[in-house]
C-alpha positions as CSV (number, residue, x, y, z in Angstrom):
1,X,145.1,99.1,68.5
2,X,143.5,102.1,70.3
3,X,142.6,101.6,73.8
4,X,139.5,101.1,75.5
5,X,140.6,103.9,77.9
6,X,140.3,106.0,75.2
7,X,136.6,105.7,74.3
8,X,135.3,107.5,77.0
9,X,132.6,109.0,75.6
10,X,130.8,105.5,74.5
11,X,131.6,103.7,78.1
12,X,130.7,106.8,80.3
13,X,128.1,109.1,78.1
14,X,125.9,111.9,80.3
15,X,122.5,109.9,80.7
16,X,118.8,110.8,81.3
17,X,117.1,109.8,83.7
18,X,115.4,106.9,81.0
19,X,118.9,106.4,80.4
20,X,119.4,105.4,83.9
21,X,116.5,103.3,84.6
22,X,117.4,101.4,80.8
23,X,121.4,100.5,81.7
24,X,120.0,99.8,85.4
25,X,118.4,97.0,84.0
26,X,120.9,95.9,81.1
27,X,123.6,96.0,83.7
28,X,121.1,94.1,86.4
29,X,120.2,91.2,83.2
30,X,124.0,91.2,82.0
31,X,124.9,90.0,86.0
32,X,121.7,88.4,87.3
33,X,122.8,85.3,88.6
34,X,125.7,87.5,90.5
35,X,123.6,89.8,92.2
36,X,120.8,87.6,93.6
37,X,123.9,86.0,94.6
38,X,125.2,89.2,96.3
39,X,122.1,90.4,97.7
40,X,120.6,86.7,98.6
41,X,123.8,86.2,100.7
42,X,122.5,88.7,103.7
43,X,118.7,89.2,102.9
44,X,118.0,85.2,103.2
45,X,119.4,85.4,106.3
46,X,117.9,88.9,107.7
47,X,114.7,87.9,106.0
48,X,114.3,84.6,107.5
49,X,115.0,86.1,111.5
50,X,112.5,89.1,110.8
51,X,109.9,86.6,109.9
52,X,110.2,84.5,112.5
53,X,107.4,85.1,115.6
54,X,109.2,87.8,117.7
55,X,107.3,89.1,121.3
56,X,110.5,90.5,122.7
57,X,109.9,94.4,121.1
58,X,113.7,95.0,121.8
59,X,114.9,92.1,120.0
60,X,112.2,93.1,117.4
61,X,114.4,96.8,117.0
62,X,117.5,94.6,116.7
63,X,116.3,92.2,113.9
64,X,115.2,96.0,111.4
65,X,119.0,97.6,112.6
66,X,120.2,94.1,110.9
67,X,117.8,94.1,108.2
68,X,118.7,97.6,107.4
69,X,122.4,97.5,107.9
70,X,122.0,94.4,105.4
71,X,120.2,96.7,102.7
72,X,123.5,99.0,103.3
73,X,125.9,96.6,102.7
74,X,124.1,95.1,99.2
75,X,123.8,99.0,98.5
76,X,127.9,98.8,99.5
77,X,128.4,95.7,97.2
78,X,126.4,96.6,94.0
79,X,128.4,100.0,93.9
80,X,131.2,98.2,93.4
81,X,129.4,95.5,91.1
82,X,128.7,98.2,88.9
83,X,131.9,99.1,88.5
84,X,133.3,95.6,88.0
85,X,131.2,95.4,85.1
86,X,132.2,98.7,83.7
87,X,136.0,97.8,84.3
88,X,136.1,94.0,83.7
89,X,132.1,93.2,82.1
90,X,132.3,90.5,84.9
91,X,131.2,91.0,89.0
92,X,132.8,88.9,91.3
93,X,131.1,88.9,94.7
94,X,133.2,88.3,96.9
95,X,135.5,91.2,95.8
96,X,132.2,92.9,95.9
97,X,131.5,92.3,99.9
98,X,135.9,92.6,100.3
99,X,135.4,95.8,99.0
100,X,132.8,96.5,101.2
101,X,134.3,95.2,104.6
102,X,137.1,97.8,103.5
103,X,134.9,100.4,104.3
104,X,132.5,98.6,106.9
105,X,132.6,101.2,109.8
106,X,131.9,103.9,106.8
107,X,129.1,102.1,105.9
108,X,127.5,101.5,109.0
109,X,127.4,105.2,109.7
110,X,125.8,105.5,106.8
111,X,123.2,103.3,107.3
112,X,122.7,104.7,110.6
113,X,122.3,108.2,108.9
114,X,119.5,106.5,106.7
115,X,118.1,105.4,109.9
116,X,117.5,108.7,111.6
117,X,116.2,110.2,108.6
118,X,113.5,108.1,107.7
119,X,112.8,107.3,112.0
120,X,112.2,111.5,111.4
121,X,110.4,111.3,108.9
122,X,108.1,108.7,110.3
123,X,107.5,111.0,113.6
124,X,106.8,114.3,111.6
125,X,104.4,112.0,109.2
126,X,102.8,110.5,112.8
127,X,102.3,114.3,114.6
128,X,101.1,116.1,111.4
129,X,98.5,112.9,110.9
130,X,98.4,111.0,107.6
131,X,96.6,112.7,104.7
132,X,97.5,112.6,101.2
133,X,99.1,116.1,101.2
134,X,101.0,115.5,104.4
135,X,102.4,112.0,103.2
136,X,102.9,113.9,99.6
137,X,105.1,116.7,101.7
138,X,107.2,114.4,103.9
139,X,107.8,112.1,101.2
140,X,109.5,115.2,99.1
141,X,111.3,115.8,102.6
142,X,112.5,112.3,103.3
143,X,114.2,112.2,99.5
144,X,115.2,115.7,100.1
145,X,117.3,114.6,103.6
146,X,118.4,110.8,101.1
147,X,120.4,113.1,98.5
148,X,123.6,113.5,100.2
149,X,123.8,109.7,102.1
150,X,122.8,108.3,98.6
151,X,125.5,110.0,97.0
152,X,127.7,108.8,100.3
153,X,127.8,105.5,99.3
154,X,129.7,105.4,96.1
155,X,131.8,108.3,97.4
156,X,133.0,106.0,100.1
157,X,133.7,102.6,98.0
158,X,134.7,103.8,94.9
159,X,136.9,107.3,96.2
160,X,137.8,105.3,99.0
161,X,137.3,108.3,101.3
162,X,135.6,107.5,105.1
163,X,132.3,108.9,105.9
164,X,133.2,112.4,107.5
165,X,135.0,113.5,104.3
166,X,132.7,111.8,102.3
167,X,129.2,114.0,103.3
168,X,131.2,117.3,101.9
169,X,132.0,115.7,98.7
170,X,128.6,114.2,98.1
171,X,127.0,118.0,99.0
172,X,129.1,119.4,96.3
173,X,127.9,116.8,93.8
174,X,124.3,116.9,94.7
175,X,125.0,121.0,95.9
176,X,123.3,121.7,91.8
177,X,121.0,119.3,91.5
178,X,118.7,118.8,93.9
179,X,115.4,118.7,92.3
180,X,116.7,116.5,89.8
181,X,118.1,114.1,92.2
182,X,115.2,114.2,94.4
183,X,112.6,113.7,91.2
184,X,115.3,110.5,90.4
185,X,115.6,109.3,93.6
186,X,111.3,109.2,93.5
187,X,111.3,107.6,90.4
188,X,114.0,104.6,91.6
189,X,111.9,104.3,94.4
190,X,108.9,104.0,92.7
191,X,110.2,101.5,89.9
192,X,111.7,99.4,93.0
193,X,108.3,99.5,94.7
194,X,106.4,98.1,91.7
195,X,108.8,95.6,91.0
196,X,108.4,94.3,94.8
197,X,105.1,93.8,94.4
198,X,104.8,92.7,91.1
199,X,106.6,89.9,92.7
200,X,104.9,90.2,96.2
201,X,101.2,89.9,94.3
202,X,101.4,86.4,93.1
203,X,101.8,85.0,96.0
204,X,99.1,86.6,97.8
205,X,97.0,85.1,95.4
206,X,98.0,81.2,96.2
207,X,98.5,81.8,100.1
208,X,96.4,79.2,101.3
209,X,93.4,80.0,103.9
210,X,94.8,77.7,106.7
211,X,97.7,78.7,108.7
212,X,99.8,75.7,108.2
213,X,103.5,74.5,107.7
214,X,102.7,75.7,103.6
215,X,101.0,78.8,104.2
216,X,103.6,80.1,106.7
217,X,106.4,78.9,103.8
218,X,104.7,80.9,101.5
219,X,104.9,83.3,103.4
220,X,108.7,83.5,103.9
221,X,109.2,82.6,100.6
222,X,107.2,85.7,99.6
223,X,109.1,88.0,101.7
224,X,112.4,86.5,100.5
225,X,111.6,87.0,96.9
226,X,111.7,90.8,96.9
227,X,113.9,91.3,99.0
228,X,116.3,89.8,97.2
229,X,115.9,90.8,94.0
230,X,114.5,94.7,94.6
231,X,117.8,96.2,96.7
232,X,120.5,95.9,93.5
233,X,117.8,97.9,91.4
234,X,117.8,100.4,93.3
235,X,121.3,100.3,94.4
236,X,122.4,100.0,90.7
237,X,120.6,103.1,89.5
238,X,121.7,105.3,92.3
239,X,125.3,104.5,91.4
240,X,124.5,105.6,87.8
241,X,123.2,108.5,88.8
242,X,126.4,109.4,90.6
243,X,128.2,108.3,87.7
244,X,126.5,110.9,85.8
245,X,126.3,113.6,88.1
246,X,130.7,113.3,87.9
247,X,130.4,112.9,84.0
248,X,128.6,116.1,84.1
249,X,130.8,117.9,86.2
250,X,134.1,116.9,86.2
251,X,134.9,114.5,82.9
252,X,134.5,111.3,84.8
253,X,135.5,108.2,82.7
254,X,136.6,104.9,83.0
255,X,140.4,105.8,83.7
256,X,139.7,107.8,86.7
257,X,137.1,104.7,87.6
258,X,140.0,102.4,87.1
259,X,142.4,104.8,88.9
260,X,139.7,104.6,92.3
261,X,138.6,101.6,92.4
262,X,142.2,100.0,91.7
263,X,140.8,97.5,88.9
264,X,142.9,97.7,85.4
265,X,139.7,97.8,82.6
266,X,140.0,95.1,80.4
């Protein structure tokens, strides 16, 4: 019986950028239950403290570092989700976050990367003033500056390499594609944004006038909802991409997956 292994071509095929956003979402229905699981596990929690009253404006900066180390560490587990199901067409979630605790100080630097790019990009938006073209041109910058720590992240949990070695190798992916990735990158971002509010509108709609014990639990719950079921989206397509950017370049296939991630594919 021929191996698995040896259909490469079918498991790990070069993909368009439709092709993305389509096996985003058949690998995002095939696991559903598993990742609200895996995201629900931090967001509820980060969610829930950032919606609580807050006067204190440093404990205010503390609650975002958490929320955003939080996204990181979904954007950590979902890397490795994906591969899970590529390897095994099952994700379990706590090898997911085990994974990612392997490679928790990586991560953090990541996410304090992220940080400082987007703080930047904030300030440059805030002294040029906000005008469509300005908001148009640091918008292209921000994704610009995103290429090489979004490729960081699957460098780091599925090579296994820490972050200094891992910015060098995500430039040489990214080194030849930059427009693409930064036209991608839009487009996830986009398709992330309309599904948060797709789920975000209904419940504008119902919030009642009053500010009560309902309206302010509709208003957590509302919060919640996204932001729990937007991250792996965006997380998944982002590691497709960088599945396809080493398809393109250097044969990547499910051995060499199998052989970095130390999973045998089933």
């Amino acid at each position: 019986m021929e191996s698995a292994l040896a259909d490469v071509e079918l498991l790990l095929p070069e993909r368009s950028l439709g092709d993305i956003l389509n096996e985003t979402f058949v690998i995002y229905g095939r696991h559903f239950a598993k990742f609200l699981g895996l995201a629900g596990a931090v967001q509820i929690p980060a969610t829930l403290a950032l919606s609580a009253p807050i006067e204190n404006a440093a404990i205010y900066i503390i609650l975002n570092l958490i929320s955003l180390i939080a996204l990181v560490s979904i954007f950590g587990a979902t890397i490795y989700a994906v591969g899970q199901h590529y390897l095994t067409d099952s994700v379990m979630v706590v090898d997911c976050y085990r994974r990612l605790m392997w490679r928790l100080v990586s991560m953090a630097i990541l996410a304090a990367i992220f940080a400082v790019i987007t703080i930047m990009g904030l300030l440059l938006l805030s002294f040029v003033g906000v005008t469509l073209y300005s908001f148009a041109v640091a918008t292209v910058l921000i994704l610009g500056a995103y290429i090489v720590p979004a490729l960081v992240g699957p460098v780091v949990i599925i090579e296994g390499v820490k972050t200094i070695a891992a910015l060098p190798r995500a430039f040489e992916l990214a080194r030849q594609n930059v427009l693409r990735m930064i036209w991608d990158l839009l487009v996830f971002f986009l398709v992330a944004f309309g599904l948060g509010f797709v789920l975000f509108t209904p419940f504008i709609l119902f919030f009642p006038s009053e500010t009560d014990a309902l309206s302010r639990t509709l208003v957590v719950v509302s919060l919640i909802a996204p932001a729990v079921v937007v991250p792996p989206v965006l997380s998944i397509a982002i590691t497709l991409l960088y599945y396809d950017l080493r398809v393109r370049n250097e044969g990547f296939n499910i051995e060499k997956l199998s052989q970095e991630m130390g999973l045998a594919a089933v």
